[in-house]
N, C-alpha and C positions, 0 to 999 in steps of 0.2 A: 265524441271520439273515444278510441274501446282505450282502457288503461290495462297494460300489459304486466305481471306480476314476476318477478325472476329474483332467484338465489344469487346471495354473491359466490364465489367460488371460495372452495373450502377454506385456503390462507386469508382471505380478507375478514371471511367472519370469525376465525381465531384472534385475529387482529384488532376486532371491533371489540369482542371478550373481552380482551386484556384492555383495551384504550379505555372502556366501560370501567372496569372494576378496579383498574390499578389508581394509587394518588401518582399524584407527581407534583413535584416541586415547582414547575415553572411552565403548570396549564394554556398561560397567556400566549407561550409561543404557536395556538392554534392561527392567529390572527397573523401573527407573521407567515405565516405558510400560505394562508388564503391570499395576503397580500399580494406575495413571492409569486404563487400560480397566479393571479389577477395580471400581475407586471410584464411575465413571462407572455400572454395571451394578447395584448398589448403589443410589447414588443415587436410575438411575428406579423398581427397586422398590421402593425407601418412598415415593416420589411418587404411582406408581398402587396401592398397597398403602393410602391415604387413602381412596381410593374405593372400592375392591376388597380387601374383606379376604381373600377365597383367596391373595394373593399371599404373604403372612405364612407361612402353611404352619403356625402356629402357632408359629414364629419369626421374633420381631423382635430378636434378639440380632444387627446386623447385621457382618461384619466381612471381611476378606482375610485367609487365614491362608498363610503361608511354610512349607513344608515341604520337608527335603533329606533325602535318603537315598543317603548315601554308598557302601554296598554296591551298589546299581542306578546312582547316577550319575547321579541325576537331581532337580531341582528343581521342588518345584509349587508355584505362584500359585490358589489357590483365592478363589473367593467365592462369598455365598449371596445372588446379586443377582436380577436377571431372568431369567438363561440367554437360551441362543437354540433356537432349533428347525431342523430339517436345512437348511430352505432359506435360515434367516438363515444361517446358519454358513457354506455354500455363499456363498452373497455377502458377506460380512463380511469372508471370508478368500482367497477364491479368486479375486475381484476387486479394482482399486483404484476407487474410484466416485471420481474426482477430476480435476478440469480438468486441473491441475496436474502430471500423473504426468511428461509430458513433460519439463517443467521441474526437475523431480524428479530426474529420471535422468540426466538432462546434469549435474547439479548433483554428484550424488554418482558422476559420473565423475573430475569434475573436483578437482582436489587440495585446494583449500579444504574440501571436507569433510571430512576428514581432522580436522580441529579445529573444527568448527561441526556438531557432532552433533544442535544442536536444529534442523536441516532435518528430522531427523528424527519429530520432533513436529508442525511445520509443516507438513507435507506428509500426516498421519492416514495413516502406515504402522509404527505402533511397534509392533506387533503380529511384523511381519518381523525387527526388528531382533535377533529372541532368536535366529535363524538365524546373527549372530557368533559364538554362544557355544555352542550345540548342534545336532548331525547329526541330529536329530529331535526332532520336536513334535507332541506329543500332546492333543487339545483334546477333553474330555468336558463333554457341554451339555445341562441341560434347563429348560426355562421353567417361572418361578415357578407356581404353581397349578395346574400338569397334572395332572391326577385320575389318569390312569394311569401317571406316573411314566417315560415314556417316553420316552427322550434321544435325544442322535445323539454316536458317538465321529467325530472328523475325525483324521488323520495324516499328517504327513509326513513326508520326507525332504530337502525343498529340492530334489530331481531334477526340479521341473517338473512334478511329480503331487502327487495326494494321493489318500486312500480316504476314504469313510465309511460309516457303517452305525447302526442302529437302535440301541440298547443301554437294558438297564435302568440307574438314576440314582437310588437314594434319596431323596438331597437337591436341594433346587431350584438354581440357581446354575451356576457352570464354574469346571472346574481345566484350567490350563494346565501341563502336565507335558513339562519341558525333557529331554533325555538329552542332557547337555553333554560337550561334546568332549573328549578326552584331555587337553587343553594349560586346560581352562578351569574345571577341578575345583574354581579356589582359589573358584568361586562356592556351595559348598555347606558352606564355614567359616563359623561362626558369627558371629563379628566382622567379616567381609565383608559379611555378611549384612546387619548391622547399623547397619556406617559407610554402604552404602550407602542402607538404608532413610530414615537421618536425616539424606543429606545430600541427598534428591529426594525424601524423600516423610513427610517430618514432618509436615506440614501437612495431610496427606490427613485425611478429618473424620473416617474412620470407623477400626475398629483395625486395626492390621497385627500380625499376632501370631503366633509361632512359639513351638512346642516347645521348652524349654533346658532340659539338664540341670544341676542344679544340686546341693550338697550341704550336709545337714544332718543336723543331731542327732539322733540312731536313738533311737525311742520305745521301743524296746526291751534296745536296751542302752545304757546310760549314758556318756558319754565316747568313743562310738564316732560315727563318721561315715559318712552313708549317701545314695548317689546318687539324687536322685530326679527323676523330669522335672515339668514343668510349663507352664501356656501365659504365654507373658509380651509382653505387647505394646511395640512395637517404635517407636512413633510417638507424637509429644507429644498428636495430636488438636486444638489449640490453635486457637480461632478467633483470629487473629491480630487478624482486623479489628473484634473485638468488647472487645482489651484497650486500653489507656491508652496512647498513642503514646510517650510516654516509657518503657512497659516494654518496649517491643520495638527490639530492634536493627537496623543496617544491615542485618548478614547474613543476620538470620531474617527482614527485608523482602523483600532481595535472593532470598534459595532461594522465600520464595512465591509472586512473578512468577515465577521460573524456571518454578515446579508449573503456573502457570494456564496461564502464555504457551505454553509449550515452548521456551522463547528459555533460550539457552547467556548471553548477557550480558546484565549487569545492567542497571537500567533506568538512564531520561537523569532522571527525576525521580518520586517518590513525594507522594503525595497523601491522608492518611490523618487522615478527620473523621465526629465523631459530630453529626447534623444533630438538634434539635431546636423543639418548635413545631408549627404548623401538622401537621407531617409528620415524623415521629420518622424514623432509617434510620439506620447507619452504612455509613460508602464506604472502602474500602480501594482506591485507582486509581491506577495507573503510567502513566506517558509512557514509550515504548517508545524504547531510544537508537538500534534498527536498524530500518529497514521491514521488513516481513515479505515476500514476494517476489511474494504473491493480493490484495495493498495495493487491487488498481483492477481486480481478477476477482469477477464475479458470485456466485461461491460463496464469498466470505470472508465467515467471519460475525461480526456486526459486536455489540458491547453485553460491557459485565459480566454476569459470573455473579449469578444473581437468587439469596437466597435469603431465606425470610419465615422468623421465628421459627427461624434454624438450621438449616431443613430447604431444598436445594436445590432451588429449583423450576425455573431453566434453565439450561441452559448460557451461551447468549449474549442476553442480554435487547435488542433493537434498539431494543426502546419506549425504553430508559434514556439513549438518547443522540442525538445527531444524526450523520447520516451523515460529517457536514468532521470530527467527530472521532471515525471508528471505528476509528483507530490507538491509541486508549485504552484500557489491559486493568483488570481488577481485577474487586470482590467489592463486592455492594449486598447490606444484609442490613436489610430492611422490617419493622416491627410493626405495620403499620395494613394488611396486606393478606394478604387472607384465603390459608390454605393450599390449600389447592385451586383456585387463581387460573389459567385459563386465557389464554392468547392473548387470544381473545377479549374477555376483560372486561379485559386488562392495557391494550388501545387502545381504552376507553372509562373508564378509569377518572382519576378527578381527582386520588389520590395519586400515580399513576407521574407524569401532569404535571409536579406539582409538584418530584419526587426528578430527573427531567430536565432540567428552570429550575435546579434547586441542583447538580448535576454538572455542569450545560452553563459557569455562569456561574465555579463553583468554578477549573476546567478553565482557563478564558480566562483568570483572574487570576494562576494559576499561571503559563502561559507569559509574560506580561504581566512579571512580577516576573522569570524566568528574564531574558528581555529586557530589562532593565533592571540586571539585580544578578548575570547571570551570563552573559554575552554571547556568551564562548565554544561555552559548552554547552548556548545557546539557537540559536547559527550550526549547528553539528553536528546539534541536532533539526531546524532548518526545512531543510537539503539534507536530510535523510528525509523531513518530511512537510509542507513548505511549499506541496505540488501541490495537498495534502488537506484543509488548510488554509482554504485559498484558495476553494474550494468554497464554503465559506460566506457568501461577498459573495452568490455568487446564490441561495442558499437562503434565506438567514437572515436578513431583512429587518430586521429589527428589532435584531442583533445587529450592523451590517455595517459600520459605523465601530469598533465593538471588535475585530472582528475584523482591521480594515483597518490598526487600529496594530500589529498582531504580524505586517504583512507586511513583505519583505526584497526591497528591487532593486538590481542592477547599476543605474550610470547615468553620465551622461557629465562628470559631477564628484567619482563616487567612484573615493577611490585604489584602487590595485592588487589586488583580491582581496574588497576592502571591499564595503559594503551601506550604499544610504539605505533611509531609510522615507516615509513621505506627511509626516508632522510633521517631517522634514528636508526635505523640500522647500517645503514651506509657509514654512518661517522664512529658506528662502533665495531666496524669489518675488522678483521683479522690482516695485516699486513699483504696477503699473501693471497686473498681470500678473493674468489674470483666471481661468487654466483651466492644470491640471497637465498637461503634457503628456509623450506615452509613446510610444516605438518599438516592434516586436515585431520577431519574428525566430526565430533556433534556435540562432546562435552566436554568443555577445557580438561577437568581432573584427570579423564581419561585418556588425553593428550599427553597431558603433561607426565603419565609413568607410561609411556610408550615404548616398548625395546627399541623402535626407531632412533629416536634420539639419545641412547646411552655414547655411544661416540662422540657425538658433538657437547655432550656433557662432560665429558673426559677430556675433551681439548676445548671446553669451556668458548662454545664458537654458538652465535645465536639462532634460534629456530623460531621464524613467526611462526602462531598458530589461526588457523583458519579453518572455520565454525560452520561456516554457511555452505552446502550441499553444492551450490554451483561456483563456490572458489575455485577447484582446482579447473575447471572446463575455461573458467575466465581469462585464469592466470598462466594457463598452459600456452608457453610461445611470447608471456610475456617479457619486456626488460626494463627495466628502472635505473638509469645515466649508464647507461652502456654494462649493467648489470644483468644478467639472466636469473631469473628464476628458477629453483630446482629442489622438487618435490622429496623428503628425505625415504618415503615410501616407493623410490620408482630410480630405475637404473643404477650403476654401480658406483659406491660410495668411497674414495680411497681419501680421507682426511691427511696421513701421515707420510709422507715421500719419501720415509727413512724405514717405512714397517716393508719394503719388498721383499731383504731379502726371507724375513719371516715368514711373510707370507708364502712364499717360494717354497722354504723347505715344509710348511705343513701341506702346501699341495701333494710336496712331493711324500710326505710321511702317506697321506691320508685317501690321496688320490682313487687308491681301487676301490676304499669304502665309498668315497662321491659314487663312483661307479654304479656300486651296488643301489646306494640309495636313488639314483636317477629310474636306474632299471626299475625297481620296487615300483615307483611314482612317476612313471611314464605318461599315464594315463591322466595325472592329475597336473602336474608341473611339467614346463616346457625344460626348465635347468636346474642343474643344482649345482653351486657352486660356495665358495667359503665368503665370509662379508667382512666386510670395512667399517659395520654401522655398529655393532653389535660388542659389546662389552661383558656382561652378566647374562642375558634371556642365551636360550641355548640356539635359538633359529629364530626366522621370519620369514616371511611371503613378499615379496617386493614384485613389481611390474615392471615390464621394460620403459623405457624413457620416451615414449609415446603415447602409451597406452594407458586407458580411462581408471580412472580414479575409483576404488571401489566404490567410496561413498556414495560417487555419481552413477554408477552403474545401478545403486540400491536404488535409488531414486528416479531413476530411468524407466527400472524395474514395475515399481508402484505407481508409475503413471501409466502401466500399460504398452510401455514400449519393449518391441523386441531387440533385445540387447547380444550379441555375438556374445558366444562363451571364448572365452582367452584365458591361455594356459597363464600363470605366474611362475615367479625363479622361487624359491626354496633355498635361502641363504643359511649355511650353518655358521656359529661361530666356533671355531677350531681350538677355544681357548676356554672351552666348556667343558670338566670332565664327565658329562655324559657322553660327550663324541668321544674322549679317549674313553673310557669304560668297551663302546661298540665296537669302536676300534681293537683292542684287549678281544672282545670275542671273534671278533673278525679273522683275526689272525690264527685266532684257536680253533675256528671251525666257519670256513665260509660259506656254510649252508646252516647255519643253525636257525631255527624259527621262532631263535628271541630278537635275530634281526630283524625280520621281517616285522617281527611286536613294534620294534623300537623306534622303526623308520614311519611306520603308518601313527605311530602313535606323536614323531615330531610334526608332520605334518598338520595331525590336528588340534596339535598346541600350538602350530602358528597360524591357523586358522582361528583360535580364540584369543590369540595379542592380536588378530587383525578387526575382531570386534565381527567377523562368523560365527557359523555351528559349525561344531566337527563334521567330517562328512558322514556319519555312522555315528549319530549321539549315543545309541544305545551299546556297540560295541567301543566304541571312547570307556562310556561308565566300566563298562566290564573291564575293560586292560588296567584301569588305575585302578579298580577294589582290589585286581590280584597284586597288582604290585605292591598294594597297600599291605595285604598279608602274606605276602612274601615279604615286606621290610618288617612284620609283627611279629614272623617267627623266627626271622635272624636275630633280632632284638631280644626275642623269648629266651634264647640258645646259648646268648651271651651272658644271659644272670646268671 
């Protein structure tokens, strides 16, 4: 049979580089990943093996078995799962099918991996990872129920090739056959063997079992001792999420997120109940303490592992959960839902519902009580996943004030470092004060000297701030106990119920100059009128009380979306003597063309308090050098 010679594609053999040449601290986890894919292979053949009994082969004895052979120097990962066929093997191996590879490969350039090996689970390249520990790999594959028994061998060497070719295959399933490296032999010791199985893959459902010789009593002669080998498995099998939460420990919690997640550290919080009722289930669910790095990429996939009656029916069940929380990892295991349960019938059916209300609700009270009884290491989970979180005000209508107590702001009353919530602000409202109000932005500091907020710093009234780009899209139309929300950058701001009649007579003083300046900035501003907000800055840009938030418009922008151009208001403050100065000329000459300077040049100063360019960077520069040497020679004139 002709053996066939092929490249891997160019990210794989970067890949194999770096796997090759880099150390890492915790090489052994190649074995767990061989495991992991072994179990997974496994798994879908007793799934489609319900339906299709060819898949059985007349063996449902299902298992991985470890085998070393120290003369050859080599380790094999066997199982008797699905297998694959030429052309899965071909892509399975020879490509990485992942957004992610990019991010991947910076990542394990970079020294932090060097100790965070579970990028390597992250990223569904564990497969590579046995390239630390062997100068070749040998991969014999045939799919379960092939009537002709006809496999494919795949090999390499990590040179950036590999061969394969047709091969006869007895049994159904794949062995992966390591020939490990001079320096990595201690991987074919028995006790190596062993400490590693139990400390990443105890929990795998099905057995891990290897050959050990052992010694015993010779049937034949009496008193004599005689070596004999046997298979003896290696792994507890233990449905953890099916025992009594007081028999299970931290550690054997902490190693089984390790197995689902691929995450190197433990979780921020464990979740472990047997649901009864309506709808019988048990949940075994972790709060993750790291983001995973595909958090907000289209290919992360999102839900616990499904499975009904012990047997795995999915990998990642999406039905089980809502999207604000598919930073949730863990294990649902169902009695009311039939084994053979497709897709399809999982999003019509009234039990997953129901096990989704009881995880969703479970979930929220956990973080809830973290927030309250564990403050610390509920700050440390929402800087992970408080972006993810948050999602849920716009999805989850019904859930959106539960959700709105587990959120966290910077604001312009909390100390140094600290976080209010909506219920801290609510008990610190103003008498009289009828709507929470909120800044946006991208960098506290620069929130925090905002012209927006000089008014409510003056009448000493609170401003959350809000950091993240789709806050205000979130929070827009939202209310918190019969309170509205309302953005201090967006419609008209009147703090004081006693500034009317001031307000009144500066209209009345200043009104033709509004005028003028409207006319001037027709083109650019829909209004110009006098502000509420504004204390010391001389103007600002404000939006009408519907309209998109700059920040998000920027971001809208940079993902390539066409965003409508919309005029903004042009707020002066009346209590600025640069407005009386223009004013002073105004009256002295209504055509003079230091107006026209002074009006294009406020607008581009509130164009850069809104964190824009002026609209004319290079005619900006030019209007402030001259006024700069016009304030140099009155100053010259006066010594």
């Amino acid at each position: 049979m002709s053996v066939e010679k092929l490249k891997f594609k160019t990210e794989v053999k970067q890949l194999l580089d770096l796997m090759i040449h880099s150390l890492y601290s915790h090489k052994e986890v190649f074995l767990r990943e061989l495991i992991s894919n072994a179990s997974d292979a496994v798994d879908r053949a007793r799934y489609e093996s319900l339906t299709n009994s060819d898949i059985l082969e007349n063996d449902g004895n299902w298992k991985i078995t470890v085998s070393k052979d120290k003369n050859a120097g080599t380790l094999t990962i066997s199982d008797n799962g699905i297998g694959m066929t030429k052309d899965e093997i071909i892509k399975a191996l020879g490509t990485i099918a992942h957004s992610g590879t990019k991010e991947f490969l910076a990542a394990l350039q970079s020294k932090e991996v060097k100790d965070n090996p579970e990028l390597i689970g992250q990223f569904g390249v564990g497969f590579y990872s046995s390239f630390m520990v062997a100068d070749k790999i040998t991969v014999i594959s045939r799919p379960a129920g092939q009537k002709d028994k006809m496999g494919v061998k795949w090999e390499s060497t990590g040179d950036g090739t590999y061969t394969v070719e047709d091969i006869y295959k007895e049994t159904k399933g794949t062995d992966v056959i390591l020939h490990l490296m001079e320096g990595e032999k201690k991987y074919l010791d028995e006790w190596e063997i062993r400490s590693v199985v139990k400390k990443y893959s105890d929990f795998i459902e099905h057995p891990v079992v290897m050959e050990v010789e052992k010694e015993q009593e010779s049937t034949l002669k009496k008193g004599e001792k005689v070596k004999v080998k046997e298979e003896e498995t290696l792994n507890s099998m233990k449905a953890i999420w099916l025992k009594d939460k007081s028999e299970v420990t931290k550690e054997e919690y902490n190693e089984f997120y390790k197995h689902i997640s691929h995450d190197f550290t433990g979780p921020a919080k464990v979740i472990h109940y047997k649901a009864e009722g309506t709808s019988e289930f048990s949940a075994l669910l972790y709060i993750p303490s790291k983001a995973p790095f595909n958090i907000f990429y289209k290919d992360y996939e999102i839900g616990p592992v499904l499975y009904v009656k012990r047997v795995q029916i999915m990998d990642h069940c999406e039905d089980l959960i809502p999207p604000y929380l598919r930073f949730v990892r863990g294990v649902v295991d169902s009695s009311d839902l039939p084994l053979n349960v497709s897709r399809e019938i999982l999003q019509n059916n009234r039990q997953v519902e129901i096990i989704k209300t009881n995880i969703t609700k479970k979930v929220l009270e956990t973080l809830a009580d973290m927030n309250k009884d564990e403050y610390d290491g509920y700050l440390t989970f929402y800087k992970e996943f408080g972006r993810v979180l948050k999602e849920g005000i716009h999805f989850d209508f019904t859930r959106r004030e539960t959700i709105a107590d587990l959120l966290l702001f910077p604001s312009t009353k909390a100390e140094d470092g600290k976080f209010r919530t909506f219920q801290d602000y609510i008990e610190g409202m103003k008498e009289d004060q009828q709507e929470i109000y909120y800044a946006t932005g991208t960098a506290l500091d620069e929130v925090l000297k905002s012209p927006y907020l000089e008014a409510f710093r003056d009448k000493d009234i609170e401003v959350l701030i809000f950091l993240d780009e789709i806050d205000d899209f979130i929070f827009t139309g939202f209310e918190y106990k019969g309170k509205k929300l309302k953005s201090v950058s967006k419609g008209d701001i009147n703090l004081d119920k006693t500034e009317g009649d001031e307000k009144k007579n500066a209209r009345k003083k200043y009104g033709k100059l509004l005028d003028l300046v409207k006319d001037t900035l027709k083109d650019d501003v829909k209004d110009v009128r006098l502000s509420g907000r504004l204390t010391d800055s001389a103007c600002c840009l404000v939006a009408d009380e519907g309209d998109m938030d700059p920040q998000m418009e920027k971001l809208l922008k940079a993902m390539g979306q066409d965003v409508p151009q919309r005029k903004r208001i042009l707020e002066i403050n009346p209590a600025h003597p640069l407005f009386a100065a223009m004013n002073t000329i105004f009256e002295k000459d209504k055509r003079s063309p230091v107006l026209d300077e002074y009006t294009k040049l406020l607008y581009d100063q509130a164009l850069l308090l809104e964190g824009s360019k002026p609209k004319d960077p290079a005619a900006f520069a030019k209007a402030v050098a001259k006024l700069m040497v016009e304030n140099a020679e009155k100053s010259n004139a006066n010594v």
